[in-house]
C-alpha positions as CSV (number, residue, x, y, z in Angstrom):
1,X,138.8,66.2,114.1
2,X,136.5,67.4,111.3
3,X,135.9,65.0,108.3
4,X,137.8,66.2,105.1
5,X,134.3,67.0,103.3
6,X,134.2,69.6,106.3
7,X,137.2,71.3,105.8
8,X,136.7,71.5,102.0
9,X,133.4,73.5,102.7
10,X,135.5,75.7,105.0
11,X,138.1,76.4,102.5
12,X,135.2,77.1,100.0
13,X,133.4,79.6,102.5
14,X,136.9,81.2,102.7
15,X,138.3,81.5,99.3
16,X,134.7,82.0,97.8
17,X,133.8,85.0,100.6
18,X,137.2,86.4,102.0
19,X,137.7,88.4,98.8
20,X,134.3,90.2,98.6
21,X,134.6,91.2,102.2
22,X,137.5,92.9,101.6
23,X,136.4,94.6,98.8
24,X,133.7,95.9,100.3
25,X,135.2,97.1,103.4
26,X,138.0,99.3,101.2
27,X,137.5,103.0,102.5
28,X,136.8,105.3,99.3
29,X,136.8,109.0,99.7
30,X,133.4,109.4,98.7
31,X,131.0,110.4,101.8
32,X,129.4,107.9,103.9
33,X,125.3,107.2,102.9
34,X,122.9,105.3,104.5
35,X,120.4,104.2,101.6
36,X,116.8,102.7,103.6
37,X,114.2,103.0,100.9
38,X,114.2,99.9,99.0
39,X,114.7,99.4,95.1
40,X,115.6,103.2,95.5
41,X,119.5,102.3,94.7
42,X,118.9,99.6,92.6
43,X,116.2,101.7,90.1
44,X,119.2,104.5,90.3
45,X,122.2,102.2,89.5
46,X,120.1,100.0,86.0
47,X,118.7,103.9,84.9
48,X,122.9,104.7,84.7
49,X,126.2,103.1,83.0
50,X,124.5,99.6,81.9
51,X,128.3,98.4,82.7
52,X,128.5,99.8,86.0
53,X,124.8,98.5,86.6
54,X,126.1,94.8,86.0
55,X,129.2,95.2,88.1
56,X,126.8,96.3,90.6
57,X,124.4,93.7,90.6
58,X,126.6,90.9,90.1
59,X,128.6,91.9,92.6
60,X,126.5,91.9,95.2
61,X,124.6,88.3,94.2
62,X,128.2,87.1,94.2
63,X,128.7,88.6,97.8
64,X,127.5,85.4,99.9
65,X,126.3,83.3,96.6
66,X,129.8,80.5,98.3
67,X,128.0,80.4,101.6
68,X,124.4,79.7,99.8
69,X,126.3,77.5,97.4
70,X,128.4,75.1,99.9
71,X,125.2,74.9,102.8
72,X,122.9,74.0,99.6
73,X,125.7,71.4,98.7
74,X,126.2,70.4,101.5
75,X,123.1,69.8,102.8
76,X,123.0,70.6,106.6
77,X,120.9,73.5,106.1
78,X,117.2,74.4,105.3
79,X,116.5,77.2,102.8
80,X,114.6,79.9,105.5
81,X,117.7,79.2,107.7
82,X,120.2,80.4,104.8
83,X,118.4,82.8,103.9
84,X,117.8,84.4,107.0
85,X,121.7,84.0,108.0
86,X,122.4,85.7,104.5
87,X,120.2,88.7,105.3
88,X,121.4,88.7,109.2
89,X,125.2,88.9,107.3
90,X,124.3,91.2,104.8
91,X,122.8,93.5,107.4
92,X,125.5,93.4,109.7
93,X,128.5,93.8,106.7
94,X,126.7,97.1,105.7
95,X,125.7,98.6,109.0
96,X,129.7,98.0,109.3
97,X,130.3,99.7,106.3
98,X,128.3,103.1,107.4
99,X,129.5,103.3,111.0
100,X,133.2,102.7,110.1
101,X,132.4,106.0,107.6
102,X,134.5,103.6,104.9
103,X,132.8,106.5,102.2
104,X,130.7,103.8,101.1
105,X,126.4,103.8,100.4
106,X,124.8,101.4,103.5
107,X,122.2,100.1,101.4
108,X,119.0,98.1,102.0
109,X,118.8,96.7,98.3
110,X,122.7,95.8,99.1
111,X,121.0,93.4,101.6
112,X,118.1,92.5,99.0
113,X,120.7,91.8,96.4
114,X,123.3,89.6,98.9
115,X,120.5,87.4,100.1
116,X,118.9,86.9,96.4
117,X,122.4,85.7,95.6
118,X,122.6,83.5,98.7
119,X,119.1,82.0,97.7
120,X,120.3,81.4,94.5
121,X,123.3,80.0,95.1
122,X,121.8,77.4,97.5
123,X,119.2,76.0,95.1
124,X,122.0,75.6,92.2
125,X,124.0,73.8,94.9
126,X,121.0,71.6,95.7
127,X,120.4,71.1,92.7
128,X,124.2,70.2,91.6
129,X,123.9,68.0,95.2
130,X,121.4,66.1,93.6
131,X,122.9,64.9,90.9
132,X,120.5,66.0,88.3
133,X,123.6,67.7,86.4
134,X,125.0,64.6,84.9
135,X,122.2,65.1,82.6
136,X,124.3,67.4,80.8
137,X,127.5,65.9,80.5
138,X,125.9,62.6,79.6
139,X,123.8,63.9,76.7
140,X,127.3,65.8,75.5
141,X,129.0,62.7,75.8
142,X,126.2,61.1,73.4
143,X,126.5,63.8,71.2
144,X,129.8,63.3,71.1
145,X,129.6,60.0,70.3
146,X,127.7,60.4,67.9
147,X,129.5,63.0,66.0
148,X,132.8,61.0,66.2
149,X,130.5,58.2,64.8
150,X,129.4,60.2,61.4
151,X,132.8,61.8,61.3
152,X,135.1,58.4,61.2
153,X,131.7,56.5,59.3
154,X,131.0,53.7,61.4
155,X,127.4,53.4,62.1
156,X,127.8,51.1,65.3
């Protein structure tokens, strides 16, 4: 039987990747492309609609940031191993999306962007692993403090 730590991270994977797969394997009616040159599609998508450009981008750091987050977290994992996995993912999730013809672009900066998102992901989960956040919610509890301090004047 898995410990309950373990089945929280499962969960996470689930919840936090389920709904970008989906997403990105809805059919459109657009053609099918296969995009290999990198930067190509990213240079293309921040010269257009600066909206459409973040949706873009975001979305695909987003795409596998929960599994970069929860093996950071976590802690069972090394960095090259994530982000090879990531890339190995990314790969195979757009390969899928041009050989099901799903009318979507197959493209390598897709893969660039889902593993930079992995990476990220896994250093702020290290990072939040390490406990080096309660920095900030102990110096807004001082400030806090000390603002409820000037406001009721004590000085204590």
């Amino acid at each position: 039987m898995k410990a309950p730590h373990e089945r929280r991270a499962g969960l996470a994977l689930a919840l936090g990747t389920l709904p970008w797969l989906v997403l990105v394997f809805v059919p459109t009616d657009a053609p099918t492309r296969l995009r290999l040159v990198p930067l190509r599609d990213l240079v293309d998508v921040l010269r257009g609609d600066p909206r459409s450009a973040v949706i873009q981008v975001v979305g695909n750091l987003l795409v596998l940031a929960t599994f970069g987050f929860v093996t950071g977290h976590g802690g069972w994992a090394r960095f090259g191993r994530v982000v090879l996995v990531a890339a190995a993912t990314s790969t195979t999730i757009e390969a899928a999306q041009y050989l099901l013809a799903l009318g979507r672009v197959a493209s390598v900066d897709d893969v660039l962007l889902n593993t930079a998102g992995a990476a990220l992901a896994f250093g702020i989960g290290r990072w939040a692993r390490s406990g080096r956040p309660e920095f900030l919610t102990r110096n807004l509890r001082q400030t806090g403090h000390r603002r409820l301090r000037r406001v009721s004047g004590s000085r204590h």
